[in-house]
C-alpha positions in Angstrom: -125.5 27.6 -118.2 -123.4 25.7 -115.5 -122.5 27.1 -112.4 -119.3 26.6 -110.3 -120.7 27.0 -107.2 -118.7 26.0 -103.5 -120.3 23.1 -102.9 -119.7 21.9 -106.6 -116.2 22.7 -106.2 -115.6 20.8 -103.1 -117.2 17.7 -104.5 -115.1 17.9 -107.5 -111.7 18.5 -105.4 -112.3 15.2 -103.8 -113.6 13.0 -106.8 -110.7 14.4 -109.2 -106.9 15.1 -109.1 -107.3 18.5 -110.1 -106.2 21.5 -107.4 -109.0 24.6 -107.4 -106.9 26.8 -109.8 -107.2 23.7 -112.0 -111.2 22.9 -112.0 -111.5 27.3 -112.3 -109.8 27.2 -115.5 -110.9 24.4 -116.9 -114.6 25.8 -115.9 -113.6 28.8 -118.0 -112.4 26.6 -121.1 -115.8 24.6 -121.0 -117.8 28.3 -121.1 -115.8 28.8 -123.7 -116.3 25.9 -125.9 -119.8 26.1 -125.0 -120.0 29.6 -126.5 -118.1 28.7 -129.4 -120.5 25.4 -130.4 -123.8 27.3 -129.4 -125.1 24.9 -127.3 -125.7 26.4 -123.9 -124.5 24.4 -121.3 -122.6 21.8 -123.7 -120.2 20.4 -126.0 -121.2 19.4 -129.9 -118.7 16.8 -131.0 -116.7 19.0 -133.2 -116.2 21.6 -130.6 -115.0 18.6 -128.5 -112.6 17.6 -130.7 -110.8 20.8 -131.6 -111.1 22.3 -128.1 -109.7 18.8 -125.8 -105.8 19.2 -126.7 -104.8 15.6 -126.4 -107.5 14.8 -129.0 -106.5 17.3 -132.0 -104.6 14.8 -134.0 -106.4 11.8 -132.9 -108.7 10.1 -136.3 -112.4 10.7 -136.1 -113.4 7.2 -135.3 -111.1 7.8 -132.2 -112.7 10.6 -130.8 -116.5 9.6 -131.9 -115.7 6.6 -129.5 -114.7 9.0 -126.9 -117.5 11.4 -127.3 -120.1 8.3 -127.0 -118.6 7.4 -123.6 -118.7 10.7 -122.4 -122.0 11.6 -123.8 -123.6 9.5 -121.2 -127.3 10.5 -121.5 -127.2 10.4 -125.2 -127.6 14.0 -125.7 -125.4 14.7 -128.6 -123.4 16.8 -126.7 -121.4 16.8 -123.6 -122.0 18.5 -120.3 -120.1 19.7 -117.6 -119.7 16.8 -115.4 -119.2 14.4 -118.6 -116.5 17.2 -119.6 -114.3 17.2 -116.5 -114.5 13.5 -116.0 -112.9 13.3 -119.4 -110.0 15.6 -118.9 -109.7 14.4 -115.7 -108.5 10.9 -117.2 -107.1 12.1 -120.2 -104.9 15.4 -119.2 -104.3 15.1 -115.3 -105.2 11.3 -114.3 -103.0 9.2 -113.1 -101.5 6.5 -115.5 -103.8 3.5 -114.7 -107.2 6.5 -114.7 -105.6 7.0 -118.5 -104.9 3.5 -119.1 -108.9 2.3 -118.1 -109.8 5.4 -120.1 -108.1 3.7 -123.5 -108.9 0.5 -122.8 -112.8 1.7 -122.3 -112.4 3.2 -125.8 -111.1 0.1 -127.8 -113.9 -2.0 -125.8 -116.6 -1.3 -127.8 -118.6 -3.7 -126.6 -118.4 -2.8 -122.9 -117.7 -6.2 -121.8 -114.2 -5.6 -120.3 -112.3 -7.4 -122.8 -111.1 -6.5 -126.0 -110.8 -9.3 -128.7 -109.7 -9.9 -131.8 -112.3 -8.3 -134.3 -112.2 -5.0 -131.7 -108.1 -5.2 -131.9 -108.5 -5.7 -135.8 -110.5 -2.8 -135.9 -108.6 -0.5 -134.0 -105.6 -1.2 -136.1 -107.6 -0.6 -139.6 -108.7 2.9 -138.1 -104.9 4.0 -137.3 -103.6 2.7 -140.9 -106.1 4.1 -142.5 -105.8 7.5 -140.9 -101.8 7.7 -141.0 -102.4 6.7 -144.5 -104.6 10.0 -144.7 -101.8 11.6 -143.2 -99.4 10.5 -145.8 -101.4 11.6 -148.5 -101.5 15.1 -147.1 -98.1 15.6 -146.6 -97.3 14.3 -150.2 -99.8 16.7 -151.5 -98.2 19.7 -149.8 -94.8 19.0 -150.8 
């Protein structure tokens, strides 16, 4: 299991935006996602994507993409450091840490450009899911 130690937090008060309070809850929240996947220490993808708020509506193929850049040593799941790197960007980044977050995600070939076949494809994944969406919403009315 992770610990939060004083030298940790220092290092992480300098490489993120987040204030102490900040990094201690967010500490807390990854224990607790931890618990509630079972995997000591990390994150299983489905765990990731209900427990990361700015992800819970987002379509699978969107947050697989996500969870393979965090998931940096291949693990299947995502640790502690991968964890607050990701909220970092995504909930208390600056615009341009979120922008280069997005932009990472739609590159899927890492080669710091996104052409046509990657724009293509994003655009098929968000039809396709508000499409999803539609259906739903007709079903329940």
């Amino acid at each position: 299991s992770p610990k939060l130690d004083h030298e940790r937090m220092q290092a992480l008060l300098k490489e993120t935006a987040m204030t102490r309070t900040e990094l201690f809850r967010l500490f807390n929240r990854f224990k607790a996602l931890c618990k509630m996947s079972g995997t000591p220490g990390a994150i299983d993808k489905k765990t990731f994507k209900e427990g990361v708020s700015s992800l819970a509506f987002e379509d699978d193929a969107f947050v697989d993409r996500i969870f393979k850049l965090l998931d940096e040593d291949g693990s299947g799941t995502v640790e502690w450091k991968e964890f607050v790197n990701a909220v970092n960007a995504l909930e208390t980044g600056s615009p341009f840490d979120k922008l280069n977050f997005c932009f990472r995600v739609y590159d899927r070939d890492n080669n710091k450009s996104i052409e046509r076949e990657e724009l293509q494809h994003m655009f098929t994944e968000m039809l396709m899911f508000d499409a999803t969406i539609d259906k739903t919403e007709r079903a329940v009315e």
